[in-house]
C-alpha positions in Angstrom: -72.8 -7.8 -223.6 -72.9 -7.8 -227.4 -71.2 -10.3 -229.4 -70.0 -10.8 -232.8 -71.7 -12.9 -235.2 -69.6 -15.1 -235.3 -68.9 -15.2 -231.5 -72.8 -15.4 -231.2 -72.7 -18.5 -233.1 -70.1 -20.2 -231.1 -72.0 -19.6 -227.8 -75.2 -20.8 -229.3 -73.1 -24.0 -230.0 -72.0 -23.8 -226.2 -75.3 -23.1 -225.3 -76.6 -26.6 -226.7 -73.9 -28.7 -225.7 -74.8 -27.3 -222.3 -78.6 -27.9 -222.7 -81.1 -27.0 -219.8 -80.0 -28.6 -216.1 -81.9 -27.4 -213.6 -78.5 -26.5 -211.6 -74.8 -26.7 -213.6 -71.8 -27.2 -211.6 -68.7 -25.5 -213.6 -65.3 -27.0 -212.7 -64.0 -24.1 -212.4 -59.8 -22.8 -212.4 -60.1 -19.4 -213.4 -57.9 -20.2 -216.3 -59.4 -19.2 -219.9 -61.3 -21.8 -220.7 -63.0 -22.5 -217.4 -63.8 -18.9 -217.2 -65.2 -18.7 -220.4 -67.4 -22.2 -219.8 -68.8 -20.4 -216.6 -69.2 -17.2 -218.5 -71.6 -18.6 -221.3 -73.6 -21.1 -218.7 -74.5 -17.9 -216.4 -75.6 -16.1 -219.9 -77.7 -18.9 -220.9 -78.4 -20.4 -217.7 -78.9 -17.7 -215.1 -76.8 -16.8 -211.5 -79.3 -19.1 -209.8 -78.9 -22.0 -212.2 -74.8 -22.5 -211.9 -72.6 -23.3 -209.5 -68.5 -22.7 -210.1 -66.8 -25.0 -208.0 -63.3 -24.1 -207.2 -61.0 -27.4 -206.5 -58.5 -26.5 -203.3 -55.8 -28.7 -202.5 -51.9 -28.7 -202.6 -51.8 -28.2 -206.4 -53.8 -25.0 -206.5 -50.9 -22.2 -206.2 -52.3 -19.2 -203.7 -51.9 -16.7 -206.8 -54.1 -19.2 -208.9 -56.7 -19.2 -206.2 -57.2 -16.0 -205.5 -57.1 -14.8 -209.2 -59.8 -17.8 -209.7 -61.9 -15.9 -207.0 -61.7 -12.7 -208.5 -62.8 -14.1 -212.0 -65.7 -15.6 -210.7 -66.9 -12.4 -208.4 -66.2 -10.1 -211.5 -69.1 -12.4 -213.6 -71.4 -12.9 -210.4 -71.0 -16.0 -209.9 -71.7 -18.4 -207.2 -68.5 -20.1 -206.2 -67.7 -23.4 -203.9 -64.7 -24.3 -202.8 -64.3 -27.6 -202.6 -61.2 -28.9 -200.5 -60.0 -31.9 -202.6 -58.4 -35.1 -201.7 -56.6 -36.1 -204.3 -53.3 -36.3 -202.0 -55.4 -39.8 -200.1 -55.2 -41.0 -203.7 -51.7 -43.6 -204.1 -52.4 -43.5 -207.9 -52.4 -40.1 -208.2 -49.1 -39.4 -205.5 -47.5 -42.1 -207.9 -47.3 -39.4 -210.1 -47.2 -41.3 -213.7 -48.6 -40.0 -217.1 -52.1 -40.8 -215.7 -51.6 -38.3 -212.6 -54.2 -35.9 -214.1 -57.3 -38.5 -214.0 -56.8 -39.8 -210.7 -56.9 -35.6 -209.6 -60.2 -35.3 -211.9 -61.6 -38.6 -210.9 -61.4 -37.4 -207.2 -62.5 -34.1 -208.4 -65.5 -35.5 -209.9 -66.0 -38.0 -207.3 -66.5 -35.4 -204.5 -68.7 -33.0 -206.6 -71.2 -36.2 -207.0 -70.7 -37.4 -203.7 -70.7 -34.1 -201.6 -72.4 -31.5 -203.5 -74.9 -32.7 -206.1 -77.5 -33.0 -203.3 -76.3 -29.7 -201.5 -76.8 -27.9 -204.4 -79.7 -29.7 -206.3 -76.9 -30.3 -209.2 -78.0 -31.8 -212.5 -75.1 -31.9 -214.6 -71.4 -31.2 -214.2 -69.7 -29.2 -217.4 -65.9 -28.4 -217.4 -63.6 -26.7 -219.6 -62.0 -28.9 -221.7 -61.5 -26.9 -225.3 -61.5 -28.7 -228.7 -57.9 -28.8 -228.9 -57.4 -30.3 -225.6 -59.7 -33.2 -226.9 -56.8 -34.1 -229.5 -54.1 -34.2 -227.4 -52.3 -37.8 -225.6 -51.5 -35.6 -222.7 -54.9 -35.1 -221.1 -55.7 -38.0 -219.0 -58.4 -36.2 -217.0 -60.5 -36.3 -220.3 -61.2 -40.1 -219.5 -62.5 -39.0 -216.0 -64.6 -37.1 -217.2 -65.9 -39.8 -219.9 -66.0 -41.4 -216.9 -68.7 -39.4 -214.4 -70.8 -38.1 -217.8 -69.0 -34.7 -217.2 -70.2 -32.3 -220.4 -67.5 -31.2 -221.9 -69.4 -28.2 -224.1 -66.3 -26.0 -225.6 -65.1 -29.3 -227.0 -68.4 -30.7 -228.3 -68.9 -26.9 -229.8 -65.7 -27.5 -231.6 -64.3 -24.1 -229.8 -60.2 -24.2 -230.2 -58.1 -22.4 -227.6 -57.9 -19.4 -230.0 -61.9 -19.4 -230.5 -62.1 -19.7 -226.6 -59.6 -16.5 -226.2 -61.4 -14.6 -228.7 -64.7 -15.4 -227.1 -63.1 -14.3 -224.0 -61.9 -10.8 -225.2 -65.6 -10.1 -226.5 -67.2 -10.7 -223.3 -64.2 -8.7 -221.5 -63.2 -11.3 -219.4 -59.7 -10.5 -217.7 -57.7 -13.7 -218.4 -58.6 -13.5 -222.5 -54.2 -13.3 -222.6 -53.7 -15.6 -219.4 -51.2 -18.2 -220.1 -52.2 -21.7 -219.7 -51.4 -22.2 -216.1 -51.4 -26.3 -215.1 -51.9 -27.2 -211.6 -48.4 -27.7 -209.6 -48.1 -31.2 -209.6 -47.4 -30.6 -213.4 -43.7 -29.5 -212.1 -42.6 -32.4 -210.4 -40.9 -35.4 -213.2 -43.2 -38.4 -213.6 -42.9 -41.5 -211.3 -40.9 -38.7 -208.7 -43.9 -38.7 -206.1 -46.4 -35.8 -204.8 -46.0 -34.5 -201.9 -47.0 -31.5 -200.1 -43.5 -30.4 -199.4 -42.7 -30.2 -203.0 -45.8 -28.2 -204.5 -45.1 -26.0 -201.4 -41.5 -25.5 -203.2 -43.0 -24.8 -206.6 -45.7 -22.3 -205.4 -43.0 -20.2 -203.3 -40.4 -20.3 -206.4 -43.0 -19.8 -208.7 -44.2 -16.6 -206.9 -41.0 -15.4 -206.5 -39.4 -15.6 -209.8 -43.4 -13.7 -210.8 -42.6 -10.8 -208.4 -39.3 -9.8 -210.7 -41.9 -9.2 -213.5 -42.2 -12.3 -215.3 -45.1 -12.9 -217.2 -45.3 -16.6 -217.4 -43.5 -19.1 -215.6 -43.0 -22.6 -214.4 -40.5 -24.0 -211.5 -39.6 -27.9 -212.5 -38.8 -29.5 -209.3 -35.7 -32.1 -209.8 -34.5 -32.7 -206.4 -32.7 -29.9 -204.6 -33.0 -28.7 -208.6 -35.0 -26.1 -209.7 -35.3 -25.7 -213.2 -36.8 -22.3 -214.6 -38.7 -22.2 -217.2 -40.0 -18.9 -218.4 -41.4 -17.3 -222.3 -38.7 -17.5 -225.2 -38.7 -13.3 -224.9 -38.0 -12.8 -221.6 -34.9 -15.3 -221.2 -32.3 -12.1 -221.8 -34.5 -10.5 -218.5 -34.1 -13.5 -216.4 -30.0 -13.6 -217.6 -29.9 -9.8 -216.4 -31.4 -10.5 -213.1 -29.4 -13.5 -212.6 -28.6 -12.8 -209.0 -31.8 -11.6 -208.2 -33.7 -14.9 -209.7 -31.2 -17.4 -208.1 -32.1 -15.7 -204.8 -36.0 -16.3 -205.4 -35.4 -20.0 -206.0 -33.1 -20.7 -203.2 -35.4 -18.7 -200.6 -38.2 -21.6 -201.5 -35.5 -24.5 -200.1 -33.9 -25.3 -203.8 -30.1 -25.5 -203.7 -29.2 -25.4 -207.6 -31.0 -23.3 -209.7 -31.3 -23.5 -214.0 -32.4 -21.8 -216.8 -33.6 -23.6 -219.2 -33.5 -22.0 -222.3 -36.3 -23.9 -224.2 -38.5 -21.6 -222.6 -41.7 -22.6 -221.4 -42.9 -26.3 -222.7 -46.3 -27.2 -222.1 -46.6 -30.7 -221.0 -43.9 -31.4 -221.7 -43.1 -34.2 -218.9 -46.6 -36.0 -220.0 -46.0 -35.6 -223.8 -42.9 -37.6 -223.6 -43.9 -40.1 -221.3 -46.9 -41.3 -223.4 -44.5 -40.8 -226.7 -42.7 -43.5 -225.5 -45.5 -45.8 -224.4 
């Protein structure tokens, strides 16, 4: 597929941050950025050469997965799914600002540990963008520091609106996907993990989704849920009040909120490490 000039530029960038492993494993989501990552390194790389590996655990909502799946057949790629442990992990069940790099140490951890050899792997890239890279809120960024993970939308200075642009010229689906953070993300800081509760979020989640909402996220406070869904579709969610409280309750909450903030992206992390 033909790119832009400038789009052509920013994968040549991508291409050199990647460099020439024998065999790339992608951590891959099947959000924008990973998909993006995985769609360059098969372009520069070749099918044989990557490997997207697909994290499954608790925190991976059933929608997510099997869009991820989709994304990856639609570019030809060779997937693994890699059941994860992060759940054996106290630090990361803990659940404090640092939640994300005990899940992508353990992700790492296992790609070294169980695959590398299986797959003759050389080097391990994610999708970490260059606006990501600025943020306090991304612990997993030290993990990867960490297990030498290439990080090559960040080193190729690719912002999140470079990556979506990049994204729409090579046709990929989720070029509009909203960011979509792994479940865990729902539940307060220092309230712990457990399987119950992600279980909660995914059924809410899918729920309040199936009355046509385009982005949302369930916050789990207890037998609380709080909704949080875009800015422009709060008057829809007000108009379908019944119909949404329904949704909620069906996954085991007993209260159910609207909060009308709309959605707020790390927003448990960002004001935790604020106040550190």
């Amino acid at each position: 597929m033909g790119l832009s000039e400038e789009c052509t530029a920013w994968e040549s960038r991508v291409a050199s941050a990647i460099g020439s492993p024998g065999t790339l494993a992608v951590a891959f989501s099947g959000g924008v950025d990973s998909s993006v990552l995985l769609a360059l390194a098969l372009r520069h790389l070749g099918s044989d050469r990557v490997v997207a590996v697909l994290g499954v655990s608790d925190s991976l909502g059933a929608d997510e997965h099997e869009a991820a799946l989709e994304v990856a057949s639609t570019l030809g790629a060779q997937v693994v799914e890699l059941p994860t442990r992060e759940m054996e992990d106290p630090g990361y069940r803990a659940n404090g600002p640092d939640r994300c790099f005990h899940c992508k140490s353990t992700l790492f951890s296992q790609i070294s540990n169980e695959l590398v050899s299986l797959y003759g792997i050389d080097a391990v890239a994610y999708g970490e963008n260059a606006d990501d890279a600025l943020r306090p809120d991304r612990p997993g960024s030290q993990a990867a520091i960490n297990y030498h993970v290439l990080r090559p939308l960040a080193q190729a200075g690719l912002t999140k609106e470079m990556v979506r642009r990049l994204a729409r010229e090579l046709g990929l689906s989720v070029a509009d996907k909203p960011a979509s953070p792994c479940l865990a993300s729902r539940i307060p800081h220092f309230s712990e993990v457990t399987p119950e509760k992600l279980a909660q979020i995914d059924a809410a989640e899918s729920g309040v989704r199936d009355l046509g909402f385009s982005d949302v996220r369930v916050r789990h406070h207890g037998e609380i849920a709080r909704i949080e869904v875009s800015i422009d579709e709060l008057p829809h969610a007000v108009e379908i009040r019944s119909r949404l409280i329904s949704a909620v309750r069906r996954a085991g909450f007993r209260y159910v909120t609207l909060d009308l903030a709309g959605i707020q992206s790390g927003a448990f992390t960002l004001s935790a490490v604020s106040h550190e």
